[in-house]
LOBA-867029 format. One record per atom (N, C-alpha, C, O): residue in three letters; x, y, z. Coordinates in steps of 0.001 Angstrom, whole numbers, plus 500000, padded with zeros to 6 digits. Example, Ala and Ser with C-alpha at 12.3 -4.5 7.8 and 13.67 -1.06 7.14 Angstrom:
LOBA-867029
ala513190494310507800ala512300495500507800ala513200496700507800ala514236496681508465ser512850497750507080ser513670498940507140ser512900500030507870ser513409501138508039
END
This chain:
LOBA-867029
unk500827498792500000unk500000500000500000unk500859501254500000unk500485502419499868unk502182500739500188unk503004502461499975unk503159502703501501unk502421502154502319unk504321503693501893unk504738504425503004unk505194503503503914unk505066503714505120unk505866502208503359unk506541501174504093unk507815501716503998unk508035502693503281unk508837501066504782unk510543501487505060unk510797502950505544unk511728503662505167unk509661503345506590unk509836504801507088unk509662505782506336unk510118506861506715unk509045505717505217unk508891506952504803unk507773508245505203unk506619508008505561unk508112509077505125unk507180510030505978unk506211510868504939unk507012511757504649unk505218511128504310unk504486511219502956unk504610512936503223unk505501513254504011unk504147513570502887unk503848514973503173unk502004515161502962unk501158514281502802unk501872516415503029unk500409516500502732unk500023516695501301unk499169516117500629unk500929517727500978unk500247518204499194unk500903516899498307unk501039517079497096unk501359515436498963unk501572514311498361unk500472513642498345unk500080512804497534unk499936514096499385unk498431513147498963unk497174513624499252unk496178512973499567unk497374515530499041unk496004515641498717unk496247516686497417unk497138517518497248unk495068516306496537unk495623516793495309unk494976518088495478unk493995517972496213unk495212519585494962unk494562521108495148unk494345521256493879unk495027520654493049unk493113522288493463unk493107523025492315unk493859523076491234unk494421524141491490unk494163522851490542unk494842523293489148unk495349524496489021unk494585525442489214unk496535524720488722unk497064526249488820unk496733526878487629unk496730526031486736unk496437528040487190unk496005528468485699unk497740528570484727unk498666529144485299unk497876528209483876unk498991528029483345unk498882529470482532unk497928529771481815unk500090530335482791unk499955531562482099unk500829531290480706unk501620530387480429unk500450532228480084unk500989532419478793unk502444533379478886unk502538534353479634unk503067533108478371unk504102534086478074unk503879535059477334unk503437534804476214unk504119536536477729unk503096537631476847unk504142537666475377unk503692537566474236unk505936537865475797unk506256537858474868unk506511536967474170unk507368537396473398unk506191535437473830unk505901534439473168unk504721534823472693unk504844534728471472unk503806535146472902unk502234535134472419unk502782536495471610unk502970536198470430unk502991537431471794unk503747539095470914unk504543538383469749unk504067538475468617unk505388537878469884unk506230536964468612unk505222535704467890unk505671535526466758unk504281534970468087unk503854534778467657unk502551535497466765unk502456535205465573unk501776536235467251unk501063536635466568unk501504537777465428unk500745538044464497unk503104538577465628unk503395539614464744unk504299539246463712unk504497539736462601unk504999537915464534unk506350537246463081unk505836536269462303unk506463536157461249unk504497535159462482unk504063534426462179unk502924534197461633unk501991534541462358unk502514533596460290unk501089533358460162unk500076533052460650unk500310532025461287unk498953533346460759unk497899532888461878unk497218531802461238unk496477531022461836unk497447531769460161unk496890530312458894unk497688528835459010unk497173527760459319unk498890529057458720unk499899528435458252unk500462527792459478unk500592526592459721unk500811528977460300unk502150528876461328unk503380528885461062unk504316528607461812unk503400529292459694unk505060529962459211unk505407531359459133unk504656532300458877unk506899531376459440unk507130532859459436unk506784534023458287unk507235533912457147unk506152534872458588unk505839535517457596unk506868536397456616unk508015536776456854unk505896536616455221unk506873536528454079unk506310537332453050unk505485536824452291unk506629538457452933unk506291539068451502unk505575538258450528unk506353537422450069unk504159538144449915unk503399539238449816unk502555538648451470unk502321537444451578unk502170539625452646unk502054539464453258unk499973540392453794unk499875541602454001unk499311539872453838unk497677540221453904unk497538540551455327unk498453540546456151unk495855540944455616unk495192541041456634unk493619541304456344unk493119542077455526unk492998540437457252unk491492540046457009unk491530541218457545unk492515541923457768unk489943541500457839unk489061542288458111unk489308542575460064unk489502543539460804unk489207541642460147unk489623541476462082unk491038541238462110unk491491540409462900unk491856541940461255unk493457542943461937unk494314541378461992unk495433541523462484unk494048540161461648unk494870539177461843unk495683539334460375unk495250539889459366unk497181538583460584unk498305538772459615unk498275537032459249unk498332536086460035unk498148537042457536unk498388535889456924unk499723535916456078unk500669536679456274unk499651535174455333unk500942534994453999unk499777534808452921unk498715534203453064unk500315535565451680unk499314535617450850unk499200534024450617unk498263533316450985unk500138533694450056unk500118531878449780unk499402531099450539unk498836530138450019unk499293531320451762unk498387530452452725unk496778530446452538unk495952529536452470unk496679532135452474unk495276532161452101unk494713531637450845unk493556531221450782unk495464531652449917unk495307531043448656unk494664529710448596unk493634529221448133unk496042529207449472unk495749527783448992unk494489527383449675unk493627526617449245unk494523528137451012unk493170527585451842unk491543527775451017unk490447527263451248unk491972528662450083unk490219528473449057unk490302528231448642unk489238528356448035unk491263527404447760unk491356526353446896unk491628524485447351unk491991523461446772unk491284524809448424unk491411523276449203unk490026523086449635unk489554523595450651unk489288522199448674unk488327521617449512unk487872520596450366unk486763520119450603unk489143520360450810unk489068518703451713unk487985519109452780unk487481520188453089unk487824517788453227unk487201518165455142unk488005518726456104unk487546519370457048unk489335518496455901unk490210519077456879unk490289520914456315unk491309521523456638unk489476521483455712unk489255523120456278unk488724523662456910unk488706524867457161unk487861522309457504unk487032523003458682unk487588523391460027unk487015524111460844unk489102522675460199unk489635522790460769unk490415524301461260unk490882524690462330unk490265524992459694unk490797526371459328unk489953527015459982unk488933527205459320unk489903527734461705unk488706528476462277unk489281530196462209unk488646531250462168unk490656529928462218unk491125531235462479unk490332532188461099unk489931533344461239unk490223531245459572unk490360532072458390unk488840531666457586unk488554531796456396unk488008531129458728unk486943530810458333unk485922531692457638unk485079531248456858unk486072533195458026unk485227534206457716unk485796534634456430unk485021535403455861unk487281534326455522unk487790534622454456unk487014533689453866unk486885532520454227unk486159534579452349unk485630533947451336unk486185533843450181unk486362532854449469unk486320534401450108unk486981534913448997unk488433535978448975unk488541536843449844unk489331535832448069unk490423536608448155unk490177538458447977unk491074539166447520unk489237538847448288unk488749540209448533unk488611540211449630unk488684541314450172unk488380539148450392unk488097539612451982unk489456540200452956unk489515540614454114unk490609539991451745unk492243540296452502unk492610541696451616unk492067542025450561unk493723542460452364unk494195543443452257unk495670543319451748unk496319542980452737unk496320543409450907unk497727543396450986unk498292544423451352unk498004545484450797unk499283544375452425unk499896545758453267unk500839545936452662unk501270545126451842unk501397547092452946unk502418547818452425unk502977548418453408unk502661549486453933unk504426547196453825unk504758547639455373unk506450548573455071unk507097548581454023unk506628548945455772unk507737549579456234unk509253549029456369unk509491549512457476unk510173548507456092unk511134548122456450unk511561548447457659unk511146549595457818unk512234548072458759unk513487548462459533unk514993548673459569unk515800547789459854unk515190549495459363unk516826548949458991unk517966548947460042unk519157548998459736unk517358548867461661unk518114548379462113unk518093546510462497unk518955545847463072unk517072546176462053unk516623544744461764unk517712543879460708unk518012543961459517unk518104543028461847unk518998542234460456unk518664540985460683unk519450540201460152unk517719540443461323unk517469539110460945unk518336537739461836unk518611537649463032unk518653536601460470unk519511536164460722unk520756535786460376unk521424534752460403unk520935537342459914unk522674537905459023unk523259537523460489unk523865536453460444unk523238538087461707unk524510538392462631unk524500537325463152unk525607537049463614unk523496536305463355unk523465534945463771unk523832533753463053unk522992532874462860unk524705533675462749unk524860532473461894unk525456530868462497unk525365529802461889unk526169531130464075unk526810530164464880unk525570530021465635unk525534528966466268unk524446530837465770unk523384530168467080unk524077530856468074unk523347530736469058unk525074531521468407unk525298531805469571unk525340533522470234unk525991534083471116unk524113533997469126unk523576535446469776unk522384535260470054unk521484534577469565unk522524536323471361unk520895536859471853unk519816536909471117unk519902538047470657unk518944536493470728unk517586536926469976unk517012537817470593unk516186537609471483unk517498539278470068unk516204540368470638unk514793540543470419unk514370541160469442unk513747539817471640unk512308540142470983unk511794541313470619unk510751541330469966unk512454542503470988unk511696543527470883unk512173544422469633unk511651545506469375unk513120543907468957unk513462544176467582unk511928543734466416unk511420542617466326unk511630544607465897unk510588543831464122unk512105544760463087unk513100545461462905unk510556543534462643unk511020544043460569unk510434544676459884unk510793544859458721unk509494545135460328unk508596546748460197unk508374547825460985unk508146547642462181unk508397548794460581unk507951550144461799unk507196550883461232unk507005550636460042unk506584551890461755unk505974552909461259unk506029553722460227unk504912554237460279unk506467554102459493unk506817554997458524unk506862556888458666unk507533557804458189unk505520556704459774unk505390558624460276unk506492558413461583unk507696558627461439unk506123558136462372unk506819558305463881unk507902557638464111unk508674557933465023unk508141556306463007unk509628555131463715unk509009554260464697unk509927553868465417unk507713553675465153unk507676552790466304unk507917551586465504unk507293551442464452unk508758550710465897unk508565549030465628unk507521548961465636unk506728549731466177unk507268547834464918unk505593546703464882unk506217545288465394unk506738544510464594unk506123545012466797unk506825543984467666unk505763543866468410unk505874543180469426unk504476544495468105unk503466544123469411unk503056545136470765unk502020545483471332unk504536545381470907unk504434546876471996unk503172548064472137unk502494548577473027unk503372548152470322unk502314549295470477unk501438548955469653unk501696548024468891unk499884549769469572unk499030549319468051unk499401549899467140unk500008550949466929unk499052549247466679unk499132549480464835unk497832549060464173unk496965548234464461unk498020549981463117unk496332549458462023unk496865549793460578unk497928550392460410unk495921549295459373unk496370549513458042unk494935550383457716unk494038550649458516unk494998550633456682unk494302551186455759unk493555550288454997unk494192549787454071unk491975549807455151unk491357548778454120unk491720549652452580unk492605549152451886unk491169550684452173unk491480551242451255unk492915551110450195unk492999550882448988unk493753551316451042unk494917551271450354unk496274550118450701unk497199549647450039unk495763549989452180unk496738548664452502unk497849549278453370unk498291548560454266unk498358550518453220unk498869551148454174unk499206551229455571unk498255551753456151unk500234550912456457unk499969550629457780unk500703551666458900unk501669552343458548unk500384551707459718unk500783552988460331unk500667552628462102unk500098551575462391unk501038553231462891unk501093553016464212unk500136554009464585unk500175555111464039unk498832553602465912unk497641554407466207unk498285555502466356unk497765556558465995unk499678555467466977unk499967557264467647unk499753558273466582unk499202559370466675unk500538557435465083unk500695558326464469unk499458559111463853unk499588560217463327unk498279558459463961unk496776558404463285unk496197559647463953unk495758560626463349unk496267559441465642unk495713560326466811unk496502561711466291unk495861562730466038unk497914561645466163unk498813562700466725unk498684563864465390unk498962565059465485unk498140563091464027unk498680563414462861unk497000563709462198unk497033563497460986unk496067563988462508unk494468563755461889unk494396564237460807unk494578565454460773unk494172563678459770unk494070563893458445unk492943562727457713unk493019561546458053unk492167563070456944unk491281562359456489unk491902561478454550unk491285560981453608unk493404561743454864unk494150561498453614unk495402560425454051unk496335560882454711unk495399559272453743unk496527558544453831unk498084559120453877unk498609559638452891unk498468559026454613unk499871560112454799unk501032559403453850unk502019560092453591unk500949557931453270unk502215558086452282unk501987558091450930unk502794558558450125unk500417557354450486unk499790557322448486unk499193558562448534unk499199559250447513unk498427559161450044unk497282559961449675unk495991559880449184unk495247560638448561unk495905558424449766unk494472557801449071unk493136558583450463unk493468558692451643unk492102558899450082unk491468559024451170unk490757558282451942unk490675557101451604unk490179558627452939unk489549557322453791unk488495558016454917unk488096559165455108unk488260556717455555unk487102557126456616unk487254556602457691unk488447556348457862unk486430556211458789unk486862555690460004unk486731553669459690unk487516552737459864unk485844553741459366unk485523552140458897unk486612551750458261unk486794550540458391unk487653552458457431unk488758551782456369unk490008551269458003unk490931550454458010unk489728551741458616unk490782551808459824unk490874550459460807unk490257550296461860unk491534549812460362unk491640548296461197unk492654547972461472unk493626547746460751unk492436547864463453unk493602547666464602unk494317546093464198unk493667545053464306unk495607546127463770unk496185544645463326unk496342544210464964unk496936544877465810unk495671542953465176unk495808541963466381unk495636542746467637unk496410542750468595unk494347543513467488unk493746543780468346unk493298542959469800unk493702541824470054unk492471543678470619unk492330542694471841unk491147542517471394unk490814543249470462unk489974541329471996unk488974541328472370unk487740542093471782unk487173541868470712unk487508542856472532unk487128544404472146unk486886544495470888unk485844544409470239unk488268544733470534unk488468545416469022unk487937544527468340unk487237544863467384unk488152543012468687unk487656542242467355unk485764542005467072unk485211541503466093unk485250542486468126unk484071542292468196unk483585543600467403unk482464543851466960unk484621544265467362unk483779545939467042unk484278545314465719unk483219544930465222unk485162545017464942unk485255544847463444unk484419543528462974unk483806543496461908unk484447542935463478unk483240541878463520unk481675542264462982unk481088541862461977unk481108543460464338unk480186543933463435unk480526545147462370unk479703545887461831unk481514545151462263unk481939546340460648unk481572545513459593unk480889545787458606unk482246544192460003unk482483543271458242unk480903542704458179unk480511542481457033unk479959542446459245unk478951541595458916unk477962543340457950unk477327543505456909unk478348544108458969unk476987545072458245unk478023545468456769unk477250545785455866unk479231545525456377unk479651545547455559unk479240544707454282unk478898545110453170unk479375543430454768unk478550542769453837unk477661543013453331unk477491543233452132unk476570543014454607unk475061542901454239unk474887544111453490unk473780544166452954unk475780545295453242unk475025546321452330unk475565545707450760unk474883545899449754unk476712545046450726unk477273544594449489unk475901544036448874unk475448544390447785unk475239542995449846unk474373542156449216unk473304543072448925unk472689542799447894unk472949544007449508unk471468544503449150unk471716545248447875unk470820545322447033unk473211545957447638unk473467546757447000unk473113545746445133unk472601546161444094unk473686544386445506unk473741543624444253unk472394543346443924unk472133543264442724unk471541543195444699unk470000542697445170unk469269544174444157unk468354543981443356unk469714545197444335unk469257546371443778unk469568546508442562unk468771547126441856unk470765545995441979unk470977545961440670unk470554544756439620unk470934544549438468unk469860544225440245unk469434542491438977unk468527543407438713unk468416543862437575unk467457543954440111unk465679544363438811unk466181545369438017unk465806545366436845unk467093546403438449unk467302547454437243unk467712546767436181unk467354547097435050unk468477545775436399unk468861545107434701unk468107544140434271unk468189543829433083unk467446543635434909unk466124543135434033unk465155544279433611unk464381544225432655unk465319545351434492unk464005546297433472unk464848546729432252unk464150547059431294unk465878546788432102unk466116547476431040unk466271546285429879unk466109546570428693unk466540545161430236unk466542544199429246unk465297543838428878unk465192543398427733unk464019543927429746unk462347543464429322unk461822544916428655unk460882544717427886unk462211546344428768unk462177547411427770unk461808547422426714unk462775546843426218unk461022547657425712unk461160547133424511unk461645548589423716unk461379549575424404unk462166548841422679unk463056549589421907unk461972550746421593unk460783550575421861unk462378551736421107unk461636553209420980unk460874553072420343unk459728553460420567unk461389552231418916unk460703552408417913unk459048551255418030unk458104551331417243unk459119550557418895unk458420549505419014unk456978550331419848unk457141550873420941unk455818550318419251unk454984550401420388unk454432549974421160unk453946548944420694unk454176550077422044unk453760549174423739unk452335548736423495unk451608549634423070unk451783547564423670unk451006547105423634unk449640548005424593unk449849548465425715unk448914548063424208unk447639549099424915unk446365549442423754unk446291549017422601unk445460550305424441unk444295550591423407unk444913551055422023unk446094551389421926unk444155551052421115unk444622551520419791unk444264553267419786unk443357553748420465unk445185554090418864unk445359555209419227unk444213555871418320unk444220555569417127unk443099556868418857unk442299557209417876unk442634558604417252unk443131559510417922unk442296558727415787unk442618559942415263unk441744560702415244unk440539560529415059unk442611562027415532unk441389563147415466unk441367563798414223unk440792564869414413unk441697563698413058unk441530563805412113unk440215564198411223unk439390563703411991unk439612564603410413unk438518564791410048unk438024563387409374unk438762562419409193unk436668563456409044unk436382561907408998unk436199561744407252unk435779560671406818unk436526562822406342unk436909562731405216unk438504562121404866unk438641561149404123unk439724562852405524unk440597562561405332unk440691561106405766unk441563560530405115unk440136560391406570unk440319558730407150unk438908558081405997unk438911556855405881unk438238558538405523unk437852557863404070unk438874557629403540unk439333556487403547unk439673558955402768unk440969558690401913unk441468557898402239unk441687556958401474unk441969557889403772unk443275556637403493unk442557555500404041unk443000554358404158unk441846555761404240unk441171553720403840unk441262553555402442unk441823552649401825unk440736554389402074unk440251553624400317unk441915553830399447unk442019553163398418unk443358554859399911unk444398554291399338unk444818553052400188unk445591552404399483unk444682552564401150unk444998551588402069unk444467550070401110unk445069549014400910unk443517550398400805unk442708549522399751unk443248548996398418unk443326547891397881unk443591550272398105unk444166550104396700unk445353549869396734unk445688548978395954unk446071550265397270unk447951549645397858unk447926547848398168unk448893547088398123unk446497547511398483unk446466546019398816unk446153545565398011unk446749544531397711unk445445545854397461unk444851544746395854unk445935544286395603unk446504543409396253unk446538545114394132unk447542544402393633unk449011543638394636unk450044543298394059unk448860543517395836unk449113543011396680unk449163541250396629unk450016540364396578unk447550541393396684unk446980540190396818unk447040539099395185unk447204537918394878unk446809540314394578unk446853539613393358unk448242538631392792unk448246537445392464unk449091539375392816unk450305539026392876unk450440537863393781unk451089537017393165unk450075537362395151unk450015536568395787unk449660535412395082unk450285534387394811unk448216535900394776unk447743535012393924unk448171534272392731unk447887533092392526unk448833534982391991unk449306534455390646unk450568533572391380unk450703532348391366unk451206534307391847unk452505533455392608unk451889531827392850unk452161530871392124unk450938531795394142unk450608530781394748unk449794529733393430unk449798528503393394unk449338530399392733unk448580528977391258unk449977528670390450unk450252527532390070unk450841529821390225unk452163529132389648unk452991528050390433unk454054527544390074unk452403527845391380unk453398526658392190unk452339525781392284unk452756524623392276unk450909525874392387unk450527524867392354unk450346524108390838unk450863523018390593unk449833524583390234unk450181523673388379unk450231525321387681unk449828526438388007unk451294524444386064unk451176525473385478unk450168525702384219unk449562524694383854unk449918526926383506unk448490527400383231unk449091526544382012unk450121525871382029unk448202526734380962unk448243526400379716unk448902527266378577unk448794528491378632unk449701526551377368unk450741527698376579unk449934528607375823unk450210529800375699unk448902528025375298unk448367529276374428unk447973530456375433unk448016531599374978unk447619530281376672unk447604531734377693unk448833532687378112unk448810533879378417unk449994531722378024unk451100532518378503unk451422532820377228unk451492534048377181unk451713532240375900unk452687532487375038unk451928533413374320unk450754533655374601unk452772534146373060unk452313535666372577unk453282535438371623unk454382534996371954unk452937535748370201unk453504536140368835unk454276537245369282unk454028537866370316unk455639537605368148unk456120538546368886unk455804539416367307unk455980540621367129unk455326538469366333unk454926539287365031unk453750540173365314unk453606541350364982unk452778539249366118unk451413540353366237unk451426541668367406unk450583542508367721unk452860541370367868unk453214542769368816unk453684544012368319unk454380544057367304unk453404544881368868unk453140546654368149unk454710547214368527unk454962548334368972unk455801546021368201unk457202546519368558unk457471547143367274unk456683547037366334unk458688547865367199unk459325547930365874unk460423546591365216unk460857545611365822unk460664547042363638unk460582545773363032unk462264545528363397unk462825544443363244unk462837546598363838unk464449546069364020unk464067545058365281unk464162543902364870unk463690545095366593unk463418544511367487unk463176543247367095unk463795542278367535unk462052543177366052unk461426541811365740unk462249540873364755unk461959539702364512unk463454541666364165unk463936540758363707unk465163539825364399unk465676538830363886unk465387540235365297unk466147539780366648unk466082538619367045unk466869538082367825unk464795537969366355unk464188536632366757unk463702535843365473unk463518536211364313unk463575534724366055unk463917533276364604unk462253533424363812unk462073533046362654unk461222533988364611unk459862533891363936unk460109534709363113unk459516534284362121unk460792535990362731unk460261537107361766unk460884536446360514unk461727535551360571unk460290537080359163unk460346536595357922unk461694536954357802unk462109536222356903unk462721537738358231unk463853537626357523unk464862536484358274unk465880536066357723unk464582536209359121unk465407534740359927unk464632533595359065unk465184532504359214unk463274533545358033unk463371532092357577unk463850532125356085unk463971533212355522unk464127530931355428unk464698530353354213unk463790529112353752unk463101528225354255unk464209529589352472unk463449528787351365unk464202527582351395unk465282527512351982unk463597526479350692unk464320524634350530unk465316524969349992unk466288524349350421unk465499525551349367unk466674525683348352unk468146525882349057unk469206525290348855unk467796526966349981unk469267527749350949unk469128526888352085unk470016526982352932unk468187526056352287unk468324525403353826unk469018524085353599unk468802523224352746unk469843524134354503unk471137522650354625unk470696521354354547unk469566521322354058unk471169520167354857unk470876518726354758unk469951519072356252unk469999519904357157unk469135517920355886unk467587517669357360unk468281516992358120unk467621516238358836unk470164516934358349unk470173516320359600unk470804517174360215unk470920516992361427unk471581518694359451unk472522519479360289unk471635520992360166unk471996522123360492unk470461520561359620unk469520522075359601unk469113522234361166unk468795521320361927unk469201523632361461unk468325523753362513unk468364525493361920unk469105526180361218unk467030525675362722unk466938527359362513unk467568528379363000unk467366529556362699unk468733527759364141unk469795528674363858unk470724529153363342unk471484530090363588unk470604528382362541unk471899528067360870unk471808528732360414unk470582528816360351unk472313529767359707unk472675530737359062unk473677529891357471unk474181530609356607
END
């Protein structure tokens, strides 16, 4: 049963207490969320994004994650609200140049300073290491440290000059708080996208069901005020413009069904009131025929023989 050969037990050996809350390391949690992808979990890398709620991806990560449709994306909770590659920002960060990386380290055997980044501010000089906030510009992608935003008020991006508003303004890796307040930015953001698209199908179906100028719209027939002589007239030319209309129809439609008989169609061109040069043009008139005498053998005669 234990505590044989003199041993003497203690108390917190055998009574077990509460669970201690295991804290986080702030600057482990600061290096992770500002050097590292929140997708991936690799160090971040030019071309480098940010959703809507201030979190930092690698463009590549987000990529691939909407183009992966396994079951294992459900797993993806951090980037779940990315739909589409519009829902990210590409920033346009700042260099440091007292940042060198891992040029001076090459044996493993220097200090790693956490409080060194590889971006800073561009107005004021603060690192982006976590220390202080920082936000970008949805508009332009632009990123800047809050001081400089407060200290500097301008309704104009301070390095393209693009303009903006308060909504374009999103705290990168905000607390709590913050993410709930951009949270409801992006949902009512949406929802106007959608109503906005919702508003444009009926306008483009009315203009496609429209019918053209020249066309008139179906409705009562239009009455003329005209005098009731002049609408005699054009009935009775309306009349006469149709006859020979019809007639023509007519002759058309009996020529396809059988044809008439020759003595109706055919016509002497001797008993016609042409002149006689015309008529001799053709094999009936008396100077195209010949006597027995001038006409050839009856097997190579024909009346076009000359």
């Amino acid at each position: 049963m234990g505590c044989d050969g003199g041993t003497i037990p203690k108390r917190h050996e055998l009574v077990k207490g509460p669970k201690k809350v295991e804290k986080v390391d702030r600057d482990a949690e600061l290096v992770a969320q500002w050097n590292y992808c929140t997708l991936s979990q690799e160090i971040l890398r030019r071309p480098i994004v940010a959703c809507e709620l201030g979190r930092l991806y690698n463009k590549d990560a987000v990529i691939e994650f909407l183009l992966d449709k396994s079951a294992e994306k459900a797993l993806g909770k951090a980037a779940s609200h990315i739909k589409s590659i519009k829902n990210v920002t590409e920033l346009k960060l700042s260099d440091n140049p007292a940042w060198e990386g891992d040029k001076g380290n090459t044996k493993g055997d220097k200090h790693d300073d956490l409080q060194r980044a590889r971006f800073i501010c561009p107005v004021v000089g603060l690192e982006m290491n976590g220390r202080h906030r920082f936000c970008f510009l949805r508009c332009c992608g632009c990123v800047f440290s809050e001081r400089a935003l407060k200290e500097i008020k301008a309704e104009v991006c301070h390095t393209c000059g693009a303009a903006f508003q308060e909504d374009d303004v999103i705290v990168l890796n905000g607390t709590k708080e913050d993410v709930d307040v951009l949270k409801t930015r992006m949902e009512e953001r949406r929802l106007r996208a959608k109503l906005e698209k919702k508003t444009k199908k009926p306008k483009a179906a009315e203009s496609v069901s429209k019918p053209d100028v020249s066309e008139e719209a179906p409705g009562p027939s239009k009455v003329k005020t005209g005098k009731p002589e002049e609408a005699s007239l054009d009935s009775r030319e309306k009349k006469t413009n149709l006859a020979p209309k019809s007639t023509a129809m007519n002759e058309s439609s009996s020529g396809k069904a059988g044809k008439t008989p020759c003595g109706a169609t055919k016509r002497s061109i001797a008993d016609s009131e042409e002149s006689e040069a015309y008529k001799s043009l053709f094999t009936t008139h008396s100077s195209a025929k010949r006597s027995k005498e001038e006409s050839a053998h009856w097997v190579t005669h024909t009346s076009y023989c000359f």
